[in-house]
C-alpha positions in Angstrom: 74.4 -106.3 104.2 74.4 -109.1 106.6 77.2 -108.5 109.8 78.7 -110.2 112.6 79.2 -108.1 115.7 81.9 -109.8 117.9 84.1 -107.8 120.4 83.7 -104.2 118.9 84.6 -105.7 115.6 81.9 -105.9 112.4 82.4 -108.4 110.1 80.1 -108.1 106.6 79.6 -111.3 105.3 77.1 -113.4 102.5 76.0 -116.1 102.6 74.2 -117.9 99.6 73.4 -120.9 97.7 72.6 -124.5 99.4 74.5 -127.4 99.6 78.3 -128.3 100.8 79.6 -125.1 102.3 82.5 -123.1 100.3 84.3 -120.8 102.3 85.8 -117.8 99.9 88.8 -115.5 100.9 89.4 -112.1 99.1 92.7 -110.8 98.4 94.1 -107.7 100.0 92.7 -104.1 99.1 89.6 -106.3 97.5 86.1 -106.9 99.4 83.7 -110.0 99.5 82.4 -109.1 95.8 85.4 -110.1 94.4 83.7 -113.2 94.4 80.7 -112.5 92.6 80.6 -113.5 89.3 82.0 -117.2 91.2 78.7 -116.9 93.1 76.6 -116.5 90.2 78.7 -119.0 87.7 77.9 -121.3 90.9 74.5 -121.4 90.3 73.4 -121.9 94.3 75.1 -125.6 94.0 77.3 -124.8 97.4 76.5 -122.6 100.0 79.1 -119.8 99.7 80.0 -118.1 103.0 82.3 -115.0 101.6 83.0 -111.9 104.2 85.2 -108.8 104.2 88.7 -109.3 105.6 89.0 -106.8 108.5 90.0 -103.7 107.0 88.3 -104.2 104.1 85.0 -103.6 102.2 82.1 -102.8 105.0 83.8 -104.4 107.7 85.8 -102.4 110.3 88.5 -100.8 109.4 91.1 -100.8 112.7 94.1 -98.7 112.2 96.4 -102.4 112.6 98.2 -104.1 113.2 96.8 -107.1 111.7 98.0 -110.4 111.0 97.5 -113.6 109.3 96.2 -115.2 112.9 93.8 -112.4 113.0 92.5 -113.0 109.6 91.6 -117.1 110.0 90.0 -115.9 113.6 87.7 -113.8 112.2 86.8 -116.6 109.5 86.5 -119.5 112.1 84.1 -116.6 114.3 82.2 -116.3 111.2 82.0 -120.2 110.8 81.2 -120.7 114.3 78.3 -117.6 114.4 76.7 -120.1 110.9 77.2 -123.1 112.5 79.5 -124.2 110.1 82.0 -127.1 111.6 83.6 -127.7 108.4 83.8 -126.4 104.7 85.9 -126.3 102.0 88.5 -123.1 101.5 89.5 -121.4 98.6 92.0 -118.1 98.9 93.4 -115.7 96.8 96.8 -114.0 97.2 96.5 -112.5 101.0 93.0 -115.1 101.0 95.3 -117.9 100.4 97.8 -116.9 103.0 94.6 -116.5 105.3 93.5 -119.6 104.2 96.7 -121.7 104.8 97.1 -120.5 108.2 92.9 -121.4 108.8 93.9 -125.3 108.3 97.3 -124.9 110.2 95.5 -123.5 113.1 92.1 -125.4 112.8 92.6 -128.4 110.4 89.4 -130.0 111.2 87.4 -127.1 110.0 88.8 -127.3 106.4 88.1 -130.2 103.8 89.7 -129.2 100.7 92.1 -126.1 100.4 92.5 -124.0 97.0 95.7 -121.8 97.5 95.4 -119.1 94.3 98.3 -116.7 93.8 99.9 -117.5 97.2 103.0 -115.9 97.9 105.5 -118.4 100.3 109.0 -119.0 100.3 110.6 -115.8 99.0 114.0 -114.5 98.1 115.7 -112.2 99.5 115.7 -110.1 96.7 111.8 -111.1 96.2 111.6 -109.9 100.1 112.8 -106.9 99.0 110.7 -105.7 96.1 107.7 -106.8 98.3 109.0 -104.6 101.0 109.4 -101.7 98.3 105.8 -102.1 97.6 105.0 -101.9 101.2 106.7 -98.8 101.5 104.5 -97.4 98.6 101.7 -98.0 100.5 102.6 -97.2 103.8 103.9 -93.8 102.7 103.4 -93.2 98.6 100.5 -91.3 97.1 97.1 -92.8 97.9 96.7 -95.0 94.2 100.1 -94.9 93.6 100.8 -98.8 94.0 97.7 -99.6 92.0 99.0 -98.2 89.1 102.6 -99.1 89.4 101.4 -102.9 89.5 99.2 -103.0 86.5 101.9 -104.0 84.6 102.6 -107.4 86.8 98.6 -107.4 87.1 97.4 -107.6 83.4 99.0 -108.5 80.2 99.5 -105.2 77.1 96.8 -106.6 75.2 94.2 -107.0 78.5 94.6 -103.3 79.3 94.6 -102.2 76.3 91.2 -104.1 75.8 89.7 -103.1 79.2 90.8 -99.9 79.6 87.0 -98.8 81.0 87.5 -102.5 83.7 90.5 -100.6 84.7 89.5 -97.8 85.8 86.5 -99.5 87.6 89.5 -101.4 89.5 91.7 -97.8 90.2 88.2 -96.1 91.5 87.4 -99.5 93.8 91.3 -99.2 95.0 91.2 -95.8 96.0 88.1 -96.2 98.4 89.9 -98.4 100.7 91.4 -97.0 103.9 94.5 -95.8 103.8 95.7 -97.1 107.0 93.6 -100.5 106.8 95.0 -101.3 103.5 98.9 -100.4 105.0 97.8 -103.0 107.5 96.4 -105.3 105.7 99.2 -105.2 102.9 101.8 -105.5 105.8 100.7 -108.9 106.4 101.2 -109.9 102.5 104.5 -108.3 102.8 105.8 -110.1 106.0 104.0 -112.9 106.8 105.6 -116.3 104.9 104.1 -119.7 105.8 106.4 -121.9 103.5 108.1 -123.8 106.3 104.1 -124.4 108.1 103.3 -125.9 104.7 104.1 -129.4 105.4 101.7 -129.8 108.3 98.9 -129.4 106.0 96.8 -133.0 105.7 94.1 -131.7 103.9 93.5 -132.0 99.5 95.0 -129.0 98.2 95.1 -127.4 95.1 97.7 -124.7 94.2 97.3 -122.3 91.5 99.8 -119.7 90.1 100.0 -118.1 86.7 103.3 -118.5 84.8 103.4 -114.5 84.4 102.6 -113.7 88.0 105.5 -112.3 89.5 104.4 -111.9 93.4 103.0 -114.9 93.5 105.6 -116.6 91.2 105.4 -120.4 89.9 108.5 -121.3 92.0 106.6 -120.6 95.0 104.0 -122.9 94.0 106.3 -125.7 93.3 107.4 -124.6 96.9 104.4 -125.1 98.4 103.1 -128.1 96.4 106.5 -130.2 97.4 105.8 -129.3 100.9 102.1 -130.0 100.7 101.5 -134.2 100.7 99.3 -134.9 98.1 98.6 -131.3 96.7 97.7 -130.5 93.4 99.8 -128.1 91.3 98.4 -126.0 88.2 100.0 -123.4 86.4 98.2 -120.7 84.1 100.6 -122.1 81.4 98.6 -125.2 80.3 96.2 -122.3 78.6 98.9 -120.9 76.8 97.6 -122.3 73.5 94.3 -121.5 73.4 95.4 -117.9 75.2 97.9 -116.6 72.1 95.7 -118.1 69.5 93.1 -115.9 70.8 95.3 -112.3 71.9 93.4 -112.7 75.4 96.5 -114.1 77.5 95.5 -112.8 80.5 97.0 -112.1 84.0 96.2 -115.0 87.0 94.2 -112.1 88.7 91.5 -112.4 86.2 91.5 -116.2 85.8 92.8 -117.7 89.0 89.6 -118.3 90.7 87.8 -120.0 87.5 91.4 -122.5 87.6 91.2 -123.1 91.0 87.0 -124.2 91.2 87.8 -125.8 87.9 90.8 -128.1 88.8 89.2 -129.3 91.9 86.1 -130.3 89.5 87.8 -132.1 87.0 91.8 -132.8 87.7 92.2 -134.5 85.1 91.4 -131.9 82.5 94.8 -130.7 83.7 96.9 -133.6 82.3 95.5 -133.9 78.6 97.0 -131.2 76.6 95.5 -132.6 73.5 92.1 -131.0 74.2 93.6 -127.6 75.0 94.7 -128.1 71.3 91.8 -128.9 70.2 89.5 -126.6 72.1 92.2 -123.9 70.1 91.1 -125.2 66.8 87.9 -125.6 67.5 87.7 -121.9 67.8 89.6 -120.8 65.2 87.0 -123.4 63.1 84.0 -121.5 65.0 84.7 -118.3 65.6 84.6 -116.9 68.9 81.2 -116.1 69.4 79.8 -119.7 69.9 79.3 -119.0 73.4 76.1 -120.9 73.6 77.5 -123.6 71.6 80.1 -124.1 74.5 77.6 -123.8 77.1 75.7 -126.7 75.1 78.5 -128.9 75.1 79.3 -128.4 78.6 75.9 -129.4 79.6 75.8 -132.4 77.2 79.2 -133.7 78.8 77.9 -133.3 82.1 75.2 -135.5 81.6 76.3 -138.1 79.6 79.5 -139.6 80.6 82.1 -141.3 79.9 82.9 -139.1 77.2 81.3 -135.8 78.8 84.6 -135.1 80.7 86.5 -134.6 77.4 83.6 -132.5 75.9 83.0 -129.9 78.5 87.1 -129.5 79.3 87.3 -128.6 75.7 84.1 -126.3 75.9 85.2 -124.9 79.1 88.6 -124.2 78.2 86.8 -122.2 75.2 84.8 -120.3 77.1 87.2 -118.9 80.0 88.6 -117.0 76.9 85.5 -115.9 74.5 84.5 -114.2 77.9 88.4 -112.6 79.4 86.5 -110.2 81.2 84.2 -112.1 83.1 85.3 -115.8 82.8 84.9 -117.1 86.3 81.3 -117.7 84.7 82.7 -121.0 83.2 82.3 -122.8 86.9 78.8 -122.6 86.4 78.9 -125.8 84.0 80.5 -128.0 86.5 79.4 -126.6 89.9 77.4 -129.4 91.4 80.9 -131.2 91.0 83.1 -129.1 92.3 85.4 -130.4 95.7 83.7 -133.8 95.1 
C-alpha cells in the first residue's frame, strides 16, 4: 500500500499504468479497488491514480464531519504530491459528486469529466427518502442499509444469480467504520451541486441507469442541460441485448464500463441498430463466444473505417456474456479512451 501523509491525515492511493493520467473516484462505503477490474480491462494504456476517500478503505478514518470540499482537496493533494497538473476524472455516485466539485473548484486540473450515478437536483420527496437512509446509517443496525438497498442496487434475476457476489459485497460493507461511513454518507445525503453545474467548461459525460433510483435519469437530464456540451447516456440503450439475455443488471455493476466506453466511442451511443444486432448475434452464437467478441473487437480496432461498428457490436456483447465482471470490456478500446 502506497500512502500520502499530509497534516495527520493518510491517504492510500495506486497508482499504475503509463500514459494520459485517469483520475478514479470510489463511491461512498467502497475503497480504491472498486476500480479494479477498470485497471486491469485498462491494460496499463493510462496511468490510473485511484485513492481511498477519507474514511474509507486504508485511509484515515476521522470521526467527520466531512464534506464534498474536503473530498476534491484530498484528490488535488494527491495530484499535487504525483506531480500531476492535470488529468482526466471519472466519479461514481459520492465520486461523481467529488468529482464535480474537483473542476468547480480547480477547473484547470480536470480535462474530461465522467459523472456515473450522480445524484443532483433532488425533490423534496427524493430529499426525504435520502435523509431516511441517512438516518439508517447514522443510527440503524450496523448492515442494515446494505441490505435494505439491494433491491434499488441489483435487478431479481442479478441476485438471484450472484447470491455468493453478494455476500462478498454485505462482508466488504460491514468492515467500514461506522462513524466514517455516517460521515461520509452525510455528504451524499446533503450536499447537491445542481445549481454549480453550469460553471462546468470542461467535456463531460453523464451516466445514469434507467432503474437507478438515487441517482435517477431526471437528474442526469438535470445535470446534462446545465452542463454545455455534456454528453448524456442512459443504461436504457442496453435494454435489448439486456432482456434477451435475463442479465439486466443494475448501473452499479455497469456504470463504470458505460462511462470509459462512451468517452471511447460516442457514437456507439446513437446507432441502436447494432445494439440489435449485437442481440441477434448472440442469440445466433450462443453466449459463450467470448473470444469471438474479443476477436472482433481487436479486428475493429485496427482496421477502420468499419472497426467502430464491429467492436460496438462485440463490446456491447460482451458487457453481458460477463454481468459479473464486465468493466473488462474497456480493455478493447483503452488506448482510445478520453481521446
Amino acid at each position: 500500500m502506497t500512502t500520502l501523509e499530509r497534516g495527520g491525515l493518510t491517504t492510500a492511493y495506486a497508482v499504475e499504468g503509463a500514459g494520459p493520467p485517469l483520475l478514479l473516484i470510489h463511491g461512498v462505503g467502497a475503497r480504491q479497488d472498486a476500480w479494479d477490474d477498470v485497471v486491469t480491462a485498462l491494460g496499463g494504456r493510462f496511468t490510473t491514480i485511484r485513492l481511498d476517500l477519507r474514511g474509507h478503505g486504508e485511509s484515515s478514518k476521522p470521526p467527520g464531519p466531512y464534506s464534498a470540499e474536503l473530498f476534491a482537496e484530498d484528490a488535488r493533494a494527491l495530484l499535487d504530491h504525483l506531480g500531476i497538473g492535470r488529468c482526466h476524472v471519472a466519479g461514481h455516485s459520492l465520486g461523481a459528486t467529488v468529482a464535480l466539485r474537483l473542476v468547480l473548484d480547480a477547473p484547470a486540473r480536470v480535462e474530461r469529466l465522467a459523472l456515473l450515478s450522480a445524484a443532483a437536483g433532488r425533490t423534496e420527496e427524493e430529499r426525504q427518502r435520502v435523509l431516511e437512509r441517512l438516518a439508517i446509517v447514522e443510527h440503524g443496525i450496523p448492515g442494515e442499509h446494505f441490505r435494505r438497498s439491494l433491491p434499488r442496487w441489483f435487478s431479481d434475476d442479478f441476485r438471484r444469480a450472484n447470491a455468493e457476489l453478494l455476500e462478498r459485497y454485505a462482508a466488504r460493507n460491514m468492515e467500514n467504520d461506522p462513524r466514517a461511513y455516517a460521515a461520509a454518507y452525510h455528504v451524499l445525503a446533503t450536499t447537491d451541486l445542481a445549481d454549480e453545474a453550469s460553471r462546468v467548461r470542461v467535456p463531460t459525460l453523464i451516466v445514469t441507469g434507467e432503474g437507478d433510483i438515487g441517482s435517477n435519469p431526471r437528474m442526469a437530464r438535470l445535470l446534462h442541460a446545465r452542463i454545455l456540451g455534456s454528453q448524456l447516456v442512459h443504461a436504457s440503450n442496453y435494454i435489448v441485448t439486456g432482456i434477451l439475455l435475463g442479465v439486466l443488471q443494475s448501473v452499479l455493476v455497469t456504470a463504470a464500463a458505460v462511462c470509459l466506453y462512451a468517452f471511447v466511442k460516442p457514437v456507439f451511443f446513437r446507432v441502436a441498430p447494432i445494439f440489435l444486432l449485437s442481440a441477434i448475434a448472440l442469440v445466433v452464437f450462443g453466449t459463450n463466444q467470448i473470444n469471438l467478441a474479443r476477436t472482433l473487437v481487436y479486428f475493429g480496432y485496427w482496421v477502420p473505417p468499419v472497426g467502430w461498428i464491429v467492436d460496438s457490436a462485440a463490446s456491447t456483447m460482451f458487457n453481458f456474456l460477463r454481468c459479473d465482471s464486465c468493466l473488462l470490456s474497456c480493455s478493447f478500446v483503452g488506448s482510445e479512451l478520453f481521446r
